[in-house]
C-alpha positions as CSV (number, residue, x, y, z in Angstrom):
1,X,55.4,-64.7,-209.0
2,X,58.7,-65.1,-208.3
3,X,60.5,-62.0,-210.0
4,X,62.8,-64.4,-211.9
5,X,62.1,-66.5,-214.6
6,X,63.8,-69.1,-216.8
7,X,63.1,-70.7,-219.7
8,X,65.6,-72.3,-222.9
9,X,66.9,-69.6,-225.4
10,X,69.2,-70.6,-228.5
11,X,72.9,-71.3,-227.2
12,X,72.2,-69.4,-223.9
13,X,72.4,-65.8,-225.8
14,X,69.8,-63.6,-225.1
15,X,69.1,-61.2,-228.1
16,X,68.9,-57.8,-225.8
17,X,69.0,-57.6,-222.0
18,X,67.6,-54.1,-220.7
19,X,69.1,-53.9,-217.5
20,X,68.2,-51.7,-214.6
21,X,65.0,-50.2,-215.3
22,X,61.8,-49.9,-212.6
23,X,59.6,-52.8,-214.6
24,X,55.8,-53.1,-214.1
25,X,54.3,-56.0,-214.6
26,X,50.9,-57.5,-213.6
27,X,52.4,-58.6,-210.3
28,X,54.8,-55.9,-209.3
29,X,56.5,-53.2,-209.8
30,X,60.3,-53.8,-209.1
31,X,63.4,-53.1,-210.1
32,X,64.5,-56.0,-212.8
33,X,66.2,-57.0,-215.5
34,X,64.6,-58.3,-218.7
35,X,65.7,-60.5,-221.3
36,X,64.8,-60.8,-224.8
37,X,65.2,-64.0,-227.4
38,X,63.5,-64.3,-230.9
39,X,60.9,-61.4,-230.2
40,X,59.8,-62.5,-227.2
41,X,60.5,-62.0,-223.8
42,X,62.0,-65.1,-221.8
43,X,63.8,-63.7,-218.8
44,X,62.8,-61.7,-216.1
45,X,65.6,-61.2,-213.1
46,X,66.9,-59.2,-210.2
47,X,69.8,-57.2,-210.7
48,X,72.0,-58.8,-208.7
49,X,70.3,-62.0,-210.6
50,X,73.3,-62.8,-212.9
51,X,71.7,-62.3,-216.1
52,X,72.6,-64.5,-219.9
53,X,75.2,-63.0,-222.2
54,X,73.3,-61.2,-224.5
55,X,74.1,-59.2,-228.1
56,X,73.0,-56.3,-227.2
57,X,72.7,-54.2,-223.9
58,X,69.6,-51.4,-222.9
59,X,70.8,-49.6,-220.3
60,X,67.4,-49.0,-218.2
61,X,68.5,-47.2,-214.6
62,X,66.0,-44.2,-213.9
63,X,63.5,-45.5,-216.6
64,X,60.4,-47.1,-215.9
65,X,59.6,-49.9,-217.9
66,X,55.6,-50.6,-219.1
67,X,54.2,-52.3,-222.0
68,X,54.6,-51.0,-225.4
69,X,51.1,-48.4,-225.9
70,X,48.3,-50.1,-227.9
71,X,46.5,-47.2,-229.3
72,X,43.0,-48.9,-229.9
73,X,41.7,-46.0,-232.6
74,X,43.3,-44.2,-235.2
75,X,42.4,-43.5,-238.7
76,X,45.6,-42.8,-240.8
77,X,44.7,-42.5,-244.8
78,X,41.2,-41.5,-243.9
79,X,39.1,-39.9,-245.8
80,X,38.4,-36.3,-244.2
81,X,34.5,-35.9,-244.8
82,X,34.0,-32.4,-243.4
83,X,36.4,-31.1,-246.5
84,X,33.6,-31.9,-249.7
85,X,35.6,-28.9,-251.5
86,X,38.0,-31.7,-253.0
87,X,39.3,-35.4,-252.1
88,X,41.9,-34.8,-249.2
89,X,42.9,-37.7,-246.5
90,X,44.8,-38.0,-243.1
91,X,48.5,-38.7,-243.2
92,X,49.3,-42.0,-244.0
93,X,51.0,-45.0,-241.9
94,X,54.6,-44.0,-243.3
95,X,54.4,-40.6,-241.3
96,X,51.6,-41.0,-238.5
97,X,53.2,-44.1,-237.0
98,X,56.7,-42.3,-236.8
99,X,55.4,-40.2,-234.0
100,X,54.0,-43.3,-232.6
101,X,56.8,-45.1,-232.5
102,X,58.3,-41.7,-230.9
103,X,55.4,-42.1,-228.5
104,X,56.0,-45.1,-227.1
105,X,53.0,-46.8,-229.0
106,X,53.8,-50.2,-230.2
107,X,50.7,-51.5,-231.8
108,X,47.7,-49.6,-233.6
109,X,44.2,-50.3,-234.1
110,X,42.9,-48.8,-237.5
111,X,39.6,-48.9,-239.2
112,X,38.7,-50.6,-242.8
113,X,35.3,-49.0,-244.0
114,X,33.0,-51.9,-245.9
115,X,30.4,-49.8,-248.0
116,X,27.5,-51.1,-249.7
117,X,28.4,-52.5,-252.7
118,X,32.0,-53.6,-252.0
119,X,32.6,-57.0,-249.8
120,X,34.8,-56.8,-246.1
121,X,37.1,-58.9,-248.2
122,X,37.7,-56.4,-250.9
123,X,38.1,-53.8,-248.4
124,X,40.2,-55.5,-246.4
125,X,42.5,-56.8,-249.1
126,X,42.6,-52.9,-249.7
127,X,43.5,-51.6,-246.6
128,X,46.4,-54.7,-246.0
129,X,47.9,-53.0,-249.1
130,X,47.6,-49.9,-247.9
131,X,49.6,-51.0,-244.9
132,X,51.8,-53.3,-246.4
133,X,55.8,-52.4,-245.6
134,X,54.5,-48.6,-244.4
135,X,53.7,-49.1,-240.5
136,X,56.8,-48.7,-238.5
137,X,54.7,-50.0,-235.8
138,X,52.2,-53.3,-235.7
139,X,48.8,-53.1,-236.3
140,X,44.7,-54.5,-236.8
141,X,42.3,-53.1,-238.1
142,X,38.4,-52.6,-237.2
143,X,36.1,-53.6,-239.9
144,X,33.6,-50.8,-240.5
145,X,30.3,-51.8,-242.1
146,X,28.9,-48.5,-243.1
147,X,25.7,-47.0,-243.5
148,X,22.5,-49.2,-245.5
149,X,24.6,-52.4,-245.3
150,X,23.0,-55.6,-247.6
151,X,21.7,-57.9,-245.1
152,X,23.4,-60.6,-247.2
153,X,27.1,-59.0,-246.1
154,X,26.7,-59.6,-242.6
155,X,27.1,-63.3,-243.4
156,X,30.3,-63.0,-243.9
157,X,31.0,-62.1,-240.1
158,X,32.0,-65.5,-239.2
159,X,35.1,-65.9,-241.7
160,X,36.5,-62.5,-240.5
161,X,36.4,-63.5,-237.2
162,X,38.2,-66.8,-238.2
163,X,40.3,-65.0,-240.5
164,X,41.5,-63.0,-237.1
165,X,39.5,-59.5,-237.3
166,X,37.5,-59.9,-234.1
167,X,36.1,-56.2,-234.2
168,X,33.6,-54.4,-235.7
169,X,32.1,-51.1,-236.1
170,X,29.2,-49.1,-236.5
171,X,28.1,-45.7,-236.4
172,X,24.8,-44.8,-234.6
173,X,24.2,-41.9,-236.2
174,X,25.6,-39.4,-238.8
175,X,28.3,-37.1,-237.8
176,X,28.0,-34.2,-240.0
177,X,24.4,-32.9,-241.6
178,X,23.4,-34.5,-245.4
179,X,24.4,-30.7,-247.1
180,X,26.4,-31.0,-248.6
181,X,26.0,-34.4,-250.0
182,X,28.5,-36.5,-247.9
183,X,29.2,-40.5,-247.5
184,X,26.7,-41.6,-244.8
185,X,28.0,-43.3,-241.4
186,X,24.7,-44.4,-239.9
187,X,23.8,-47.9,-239.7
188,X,20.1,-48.6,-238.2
189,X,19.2,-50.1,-235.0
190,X,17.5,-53.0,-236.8
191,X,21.1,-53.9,-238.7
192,X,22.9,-53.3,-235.5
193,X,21.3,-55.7,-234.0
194,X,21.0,-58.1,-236.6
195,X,24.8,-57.6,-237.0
196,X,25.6,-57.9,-233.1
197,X,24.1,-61.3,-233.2
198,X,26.3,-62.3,-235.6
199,X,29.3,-61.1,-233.9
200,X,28.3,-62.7,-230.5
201,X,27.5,-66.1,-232.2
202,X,31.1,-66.2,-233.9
203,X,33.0,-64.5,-230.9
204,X,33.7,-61.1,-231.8
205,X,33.1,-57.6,-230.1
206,X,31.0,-54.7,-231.7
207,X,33.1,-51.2,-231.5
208,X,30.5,-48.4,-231.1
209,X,30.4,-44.8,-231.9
210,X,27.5,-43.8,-230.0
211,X,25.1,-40.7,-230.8
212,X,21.4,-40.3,-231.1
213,X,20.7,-39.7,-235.1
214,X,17.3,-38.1,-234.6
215,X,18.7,-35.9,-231.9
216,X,21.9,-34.7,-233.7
217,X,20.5,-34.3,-237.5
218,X,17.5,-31.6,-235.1
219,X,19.9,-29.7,-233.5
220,X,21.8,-29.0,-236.9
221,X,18.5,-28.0,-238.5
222,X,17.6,-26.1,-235.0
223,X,21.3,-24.1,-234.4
224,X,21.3,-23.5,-238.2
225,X,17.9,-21.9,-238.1
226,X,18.7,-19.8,-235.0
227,X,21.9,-18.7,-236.5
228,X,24.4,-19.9,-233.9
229,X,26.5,-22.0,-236.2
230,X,29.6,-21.3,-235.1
231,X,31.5,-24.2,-233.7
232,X,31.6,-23.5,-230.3
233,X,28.1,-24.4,-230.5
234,X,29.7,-28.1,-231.4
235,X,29.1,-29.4,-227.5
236,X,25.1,-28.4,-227.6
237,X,24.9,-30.1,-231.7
238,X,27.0,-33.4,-230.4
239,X,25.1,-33.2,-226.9
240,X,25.2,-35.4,-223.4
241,X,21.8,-36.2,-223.9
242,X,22.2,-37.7,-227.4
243,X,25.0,-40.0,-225.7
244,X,23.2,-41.1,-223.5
245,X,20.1,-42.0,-225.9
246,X,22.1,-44.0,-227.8
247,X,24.3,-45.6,-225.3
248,X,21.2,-46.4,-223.9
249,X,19.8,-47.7,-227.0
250,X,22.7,-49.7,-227.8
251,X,23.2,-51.5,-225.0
252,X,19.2,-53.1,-224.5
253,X,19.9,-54.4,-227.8
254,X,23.2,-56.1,-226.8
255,X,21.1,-57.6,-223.7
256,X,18.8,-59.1,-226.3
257,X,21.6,-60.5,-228.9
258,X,24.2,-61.4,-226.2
259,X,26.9,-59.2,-227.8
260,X,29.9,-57.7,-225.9
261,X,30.1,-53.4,-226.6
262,X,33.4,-51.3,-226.7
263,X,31.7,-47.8,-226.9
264,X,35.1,-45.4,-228.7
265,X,35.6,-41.6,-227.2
266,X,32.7,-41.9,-223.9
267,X,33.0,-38.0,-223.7
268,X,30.0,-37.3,-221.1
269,X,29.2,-38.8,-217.2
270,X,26.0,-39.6,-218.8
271,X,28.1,-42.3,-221.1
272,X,29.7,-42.9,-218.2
273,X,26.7,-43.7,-215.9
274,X,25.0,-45.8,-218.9
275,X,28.4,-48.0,-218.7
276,X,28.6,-48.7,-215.5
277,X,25.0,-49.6,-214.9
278,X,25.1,-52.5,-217.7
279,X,28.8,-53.3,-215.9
280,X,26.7,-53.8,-212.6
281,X,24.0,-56.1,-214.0
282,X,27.0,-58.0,-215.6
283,X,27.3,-56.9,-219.2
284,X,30.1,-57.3,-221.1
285,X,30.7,-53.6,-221.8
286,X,34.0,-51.8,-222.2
287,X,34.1,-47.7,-222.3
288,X,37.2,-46.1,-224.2
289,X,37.8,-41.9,-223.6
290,X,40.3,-39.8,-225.1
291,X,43.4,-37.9,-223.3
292,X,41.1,-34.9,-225.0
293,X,38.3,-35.3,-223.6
294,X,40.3,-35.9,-220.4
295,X,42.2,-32.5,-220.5
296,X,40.0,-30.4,-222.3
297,X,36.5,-28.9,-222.0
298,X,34.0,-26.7,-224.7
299,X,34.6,-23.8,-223.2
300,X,38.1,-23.6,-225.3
301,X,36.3,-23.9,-228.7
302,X,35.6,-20.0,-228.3
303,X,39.7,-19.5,-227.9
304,X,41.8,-19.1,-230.8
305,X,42.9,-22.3,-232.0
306,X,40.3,-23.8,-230.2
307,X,39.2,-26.5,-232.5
308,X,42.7,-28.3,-232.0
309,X,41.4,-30.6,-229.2
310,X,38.0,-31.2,-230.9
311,X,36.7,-34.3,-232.2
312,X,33.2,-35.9,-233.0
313,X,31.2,-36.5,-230.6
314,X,32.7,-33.4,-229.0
315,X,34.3,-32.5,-226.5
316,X,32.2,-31.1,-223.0
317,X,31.9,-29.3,-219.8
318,X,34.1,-29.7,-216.8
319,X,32.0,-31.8,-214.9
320,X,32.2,-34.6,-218.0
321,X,35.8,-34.7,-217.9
322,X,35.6,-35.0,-213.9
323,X,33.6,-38.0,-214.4
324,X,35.7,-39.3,-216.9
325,X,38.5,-39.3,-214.5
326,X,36.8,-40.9,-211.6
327,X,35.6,-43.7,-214.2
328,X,39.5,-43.9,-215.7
329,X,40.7,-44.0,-211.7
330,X,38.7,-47.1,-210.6
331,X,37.6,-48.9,-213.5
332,X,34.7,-47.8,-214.8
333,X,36.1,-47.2,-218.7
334,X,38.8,-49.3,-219.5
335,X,41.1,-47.4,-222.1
336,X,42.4,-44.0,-223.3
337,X,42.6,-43.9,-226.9
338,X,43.4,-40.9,-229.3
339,X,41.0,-40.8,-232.3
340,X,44.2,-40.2,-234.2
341,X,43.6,-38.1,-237.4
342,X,46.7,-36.7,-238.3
343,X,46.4,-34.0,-240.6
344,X,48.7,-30.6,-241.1
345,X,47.4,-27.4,-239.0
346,X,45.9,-25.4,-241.8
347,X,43.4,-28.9,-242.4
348,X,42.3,-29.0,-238.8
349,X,41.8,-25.6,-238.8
350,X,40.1,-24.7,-241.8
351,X,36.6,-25.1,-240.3
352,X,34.7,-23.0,-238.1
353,X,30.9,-23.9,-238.0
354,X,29.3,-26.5,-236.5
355,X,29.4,-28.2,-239.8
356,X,32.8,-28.1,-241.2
357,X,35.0,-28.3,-238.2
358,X,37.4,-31.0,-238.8
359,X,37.1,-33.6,-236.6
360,X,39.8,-36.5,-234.8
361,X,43.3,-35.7,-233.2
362,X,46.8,-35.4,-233.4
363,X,47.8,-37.0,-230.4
364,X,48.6,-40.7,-230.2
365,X,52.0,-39.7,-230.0
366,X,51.8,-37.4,-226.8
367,X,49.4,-40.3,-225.0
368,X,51.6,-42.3,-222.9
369,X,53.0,-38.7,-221.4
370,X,50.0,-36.9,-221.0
371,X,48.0,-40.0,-219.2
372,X,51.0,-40.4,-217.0
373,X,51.2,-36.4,-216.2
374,X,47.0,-36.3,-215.7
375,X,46.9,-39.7,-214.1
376,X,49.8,-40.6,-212.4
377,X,51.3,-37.5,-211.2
378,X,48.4,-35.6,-210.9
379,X,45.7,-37.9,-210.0
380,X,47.9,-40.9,-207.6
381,X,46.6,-43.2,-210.7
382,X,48.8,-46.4,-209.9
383,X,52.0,-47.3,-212.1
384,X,49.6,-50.9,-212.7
385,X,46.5,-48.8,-213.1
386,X,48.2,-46.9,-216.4
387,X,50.0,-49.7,-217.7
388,X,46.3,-51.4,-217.9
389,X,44.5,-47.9,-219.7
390,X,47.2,-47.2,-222.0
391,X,47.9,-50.8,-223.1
392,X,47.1,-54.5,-221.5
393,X,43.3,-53.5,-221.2
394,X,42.9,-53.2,-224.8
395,X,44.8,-56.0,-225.5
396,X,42.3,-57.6,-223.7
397,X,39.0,-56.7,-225.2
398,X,40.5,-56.8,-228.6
399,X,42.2,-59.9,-229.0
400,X,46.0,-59.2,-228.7
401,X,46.7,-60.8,-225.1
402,X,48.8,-62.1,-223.9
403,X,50.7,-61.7,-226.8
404,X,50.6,-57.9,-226.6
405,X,50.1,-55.6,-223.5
406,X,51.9,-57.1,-221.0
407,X,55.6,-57.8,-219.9
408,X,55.8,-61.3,-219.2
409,X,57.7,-64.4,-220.5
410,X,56.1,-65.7,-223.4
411,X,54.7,-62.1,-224.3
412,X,56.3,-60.2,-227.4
413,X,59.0,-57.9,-226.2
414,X,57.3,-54.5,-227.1
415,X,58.7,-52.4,-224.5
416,X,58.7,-48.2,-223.5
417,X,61.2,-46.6,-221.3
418,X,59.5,-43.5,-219.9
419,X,61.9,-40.8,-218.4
420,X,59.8,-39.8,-215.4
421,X,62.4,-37.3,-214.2
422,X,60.7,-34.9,-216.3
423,X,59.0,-31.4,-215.5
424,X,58.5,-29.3,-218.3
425,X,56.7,-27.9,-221.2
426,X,56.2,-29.9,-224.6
427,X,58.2,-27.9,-227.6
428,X,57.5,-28.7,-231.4
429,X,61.1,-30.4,-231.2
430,X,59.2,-33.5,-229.0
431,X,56.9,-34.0,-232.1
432,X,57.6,-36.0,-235.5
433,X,54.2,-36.0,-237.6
434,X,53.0,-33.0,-239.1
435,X,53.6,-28.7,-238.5
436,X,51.7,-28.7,-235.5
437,X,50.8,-30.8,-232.3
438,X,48.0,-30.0,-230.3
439,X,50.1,-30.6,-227.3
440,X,52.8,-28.3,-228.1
441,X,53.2,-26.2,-224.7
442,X,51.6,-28.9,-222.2
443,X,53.5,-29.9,-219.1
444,X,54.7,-33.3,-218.7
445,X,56.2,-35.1,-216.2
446,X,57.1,-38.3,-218.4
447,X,57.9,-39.0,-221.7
448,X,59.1,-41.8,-223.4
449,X,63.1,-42.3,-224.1
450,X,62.9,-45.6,-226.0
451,X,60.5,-48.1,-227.8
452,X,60.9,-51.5,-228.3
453,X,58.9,-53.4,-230.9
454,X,59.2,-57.2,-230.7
455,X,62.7,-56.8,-229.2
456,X,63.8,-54.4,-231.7
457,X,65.0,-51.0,-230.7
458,X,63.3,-48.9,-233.1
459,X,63.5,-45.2,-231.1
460,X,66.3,-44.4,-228.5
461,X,67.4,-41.1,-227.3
462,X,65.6,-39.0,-230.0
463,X,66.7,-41.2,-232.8
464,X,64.2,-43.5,-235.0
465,X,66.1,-46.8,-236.0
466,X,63.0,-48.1,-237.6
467,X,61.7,-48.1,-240.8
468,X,58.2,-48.3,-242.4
469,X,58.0,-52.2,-243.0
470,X,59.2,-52.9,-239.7
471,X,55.4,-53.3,-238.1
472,X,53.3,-56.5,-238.4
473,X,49.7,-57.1,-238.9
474,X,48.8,-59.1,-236.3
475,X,45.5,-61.2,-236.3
476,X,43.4,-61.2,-233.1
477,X,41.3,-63.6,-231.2
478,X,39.1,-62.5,-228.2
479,X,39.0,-64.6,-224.8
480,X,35.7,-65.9,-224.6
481,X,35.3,-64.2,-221.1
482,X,36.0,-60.7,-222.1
483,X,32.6,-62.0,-223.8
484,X,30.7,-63.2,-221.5
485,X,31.4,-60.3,-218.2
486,X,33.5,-57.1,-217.9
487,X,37.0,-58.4,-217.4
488,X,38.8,-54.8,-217.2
């Protein structure tokens, strides 16, 4: 590629010019300039390229410039199903996506939950409302069919997919144990596959939380009879083995339906291993982890303020998160997402068993620092390499590219300048959502200094010139090869 490109703009005035930044891009990483016209990018140039006039200058120099995140899973206004004491939710798109915009995240992947006796349509038209001028950031959602589904409501695949939501989830297995009464998660093999051929047929992807019911729902009866409920027990309940089962499981009935597989939070080398053998016979199968599971291991759930970092399944031994890494390193999982479930302090930590601990994160804000720290500094993880986990690859499997994820002309101008001069520890002052962050006191080498949405500065310097209304829903459409063999 030749590192500048032209195209026509409107009377020769670019809209914003970020000038002098280190830009990565699918070809190189070089020092350029980058030009912005109705959203889009249209110009990429040298610096001694002379560049157009534009409106408004970025000044770049000792930034590197990368995609805008895509944080593939978060659950803002969620229902929090470990509290049955009372109705309580996570924080909704008016506060969580502040910190994401702080965070260098761009675009966000939510989740609509369809339950049996409601349509996708009525849920949907729900959750858009929900949404609707609150996100200061863009966003999808993941349709959710949950638990007993009518076999009649998977006939309505076909129109989502047309209507542009090109993902959809299911739940293996039920998080928490039936007692108290609680909403139920699991869907059964037989709909799962059933559903997974209707997704394949109309060209969607099936998003996967992966655990083995039979295996989790025993070792709540088991731990609960032996009397070792507290959570730090969590890691033996949510197990490797029940992973692997159900990755397992999953993925023979994929083979038989033809149906691609994005399995959320792979938290054990036996997910890993299940993975990358169906990537080696030529499945198209895409693993996401989380920076947790990447930084963390059980033996903390026994340390105060432990159950910070957890989420369900949870988080595991050392030797998991040294798989992880190898699998993040050279391709074998594709993405690092967040679970985000922003809630304040005293709501993560109000449980303590292995049946009440709240589960999910408050991290998609710290993501594009801590995977460049972990990976980049501390691992020799290429600049192109974390560009592709923290945003272009799940553009990719979702249906966002090449309109998102990548810095090229034609692409949407979501940018994030990272200061990579950094070394030091995170303080509560970095953070914008609720009265804690997990990551308060982690050393960083990076972190971002501005976003840029769609060519609109909307965080620079420590100040948010955004506002909720300013993010997009953006309907998605898969490439049929992301389908058909892994592509990332």
């Amino acid at each position: 590629m030749s590192p500048t490109t032209e195209v026509s703009w409107a009377h020769n005035v670019l809209d914003l010019l970020v000038r002098g930044g280190r830009v990565v891009t699918p070809e190189v990483v070089a020092d350029l300039d980058l030009g912005v016209q109705n959203e889009k990018i249209v110009w990429l140039g040298l610096p001694q390229a002379e560049a157009p006039e534009a409106a408004r200058v970025v000044e770049a120099q000792g930034r590197l410039v990368v995609p805008g995140g895509i944080e593939p899973h978060a659950h803002l206004a969620h229902y929090i199903s470990m509290r049955t004491e009372s109705e309580m939710y996570t924080l909704g798109p008016e506060e969580d996506t502040v910190g994401m915009a702080f965070g260098g995240v761009t675009t966000h992947l939510d989740f609509c939950q369809v339950y049996p006796g409601t349509t996708a349509q009525q849920a949907l038209e729900q959750r858009m409302a929900r949404w609707k001028d609150q996100s200061l950031i863009d966003y999808a959602f993941h349709v959710n069919f949950m638990g007993a589904t009518p076999i009649d409501a998977f006939d309505q695949v076909p129109e989502l997919v047309e209507s542009g939501f090109a993902s959809f989830k299911v739940f293996t297995c039920n998080v928490l144990p039936p007692v108290p009464p609680r909403r139920s998660y699991k869907m059964d093999f037989g709909r799962i596959g059933h559903l997974m051929a209707k997704v394949a047929a109309a060209g969607g992807i099936l998003v996967v939380h992966g655990e083995d019911d039979d295996l989790v729902q025993f070792n709540y009866e088991l731990f609960s009879h032996a009397g070792r409920t507290h959570g730090s027990n969590l890691h033996r309940v949510h197990s490797k083995l029940s992973e692997h089962l159900s990755f397992t499981r999953t993925l023979q009935l994929a083979r038989a339906s033809g149906a691609g597989v994005y399995f959320v939070h792979t938290s054990a080398a036996e997910g890993v291993e299940v993975i990358g053998e169906a990537r080696s016979r030529g499945q198209p199968v895409y693993g996401e982890t989380l920076h947790q599971y990447l930084c963390h291991t059980a033996d903390e759930y026994a340390q105060p303020g432990g159950f910070l970092h957890h989420t369900y399944p949870s988080v595991k031994l050392q030797s998991d998160q040294d798989a992880l890494w190898r699998a993040l390193l050279v391709g074998g999982l594709s993405t690092v997402g967040t679970d985000e479930f922003p809630t304040s302090r005293d709501v993560k930590l109000m449980g303590s068993t292995i049946e009440d601990v709240t589960g999910g994160n408050l991290g998609a804000e710290a993501r594009m620092g801590i995977v460049y720290t972990e990976g980049v500094s501390k691992r020799g993880m290429s600049l192109q390499r974390y560009v592709d986990v923290t945003s272009t690859n799940a553009a990719r499997i979702l249906g966002l590219y090449p309109r998102k994820g990548v810095i090229q002309v034609g692409s949407d101008a979501d940018l994030t300048l990272l200061d990579t001069s950094l070394h030091r520890k995170l303080t509560a002052s970095d953070f914008h959502v609720a009265d804690y962050s997990p990551w308060e006191g982690w050393e960083i080498t990076a972190w971002p200094s501005t976003t840029i949405l769609r060519g609109q500065v909307i965080v620079d310097n420590g100040r948010l010139l955004a506002r909720p209304g300013t993010g997009q829903w953006l309907p998605r459409k898969i490439e049929p090869e992301v389908l058909q063999h892994p592509v990332v």
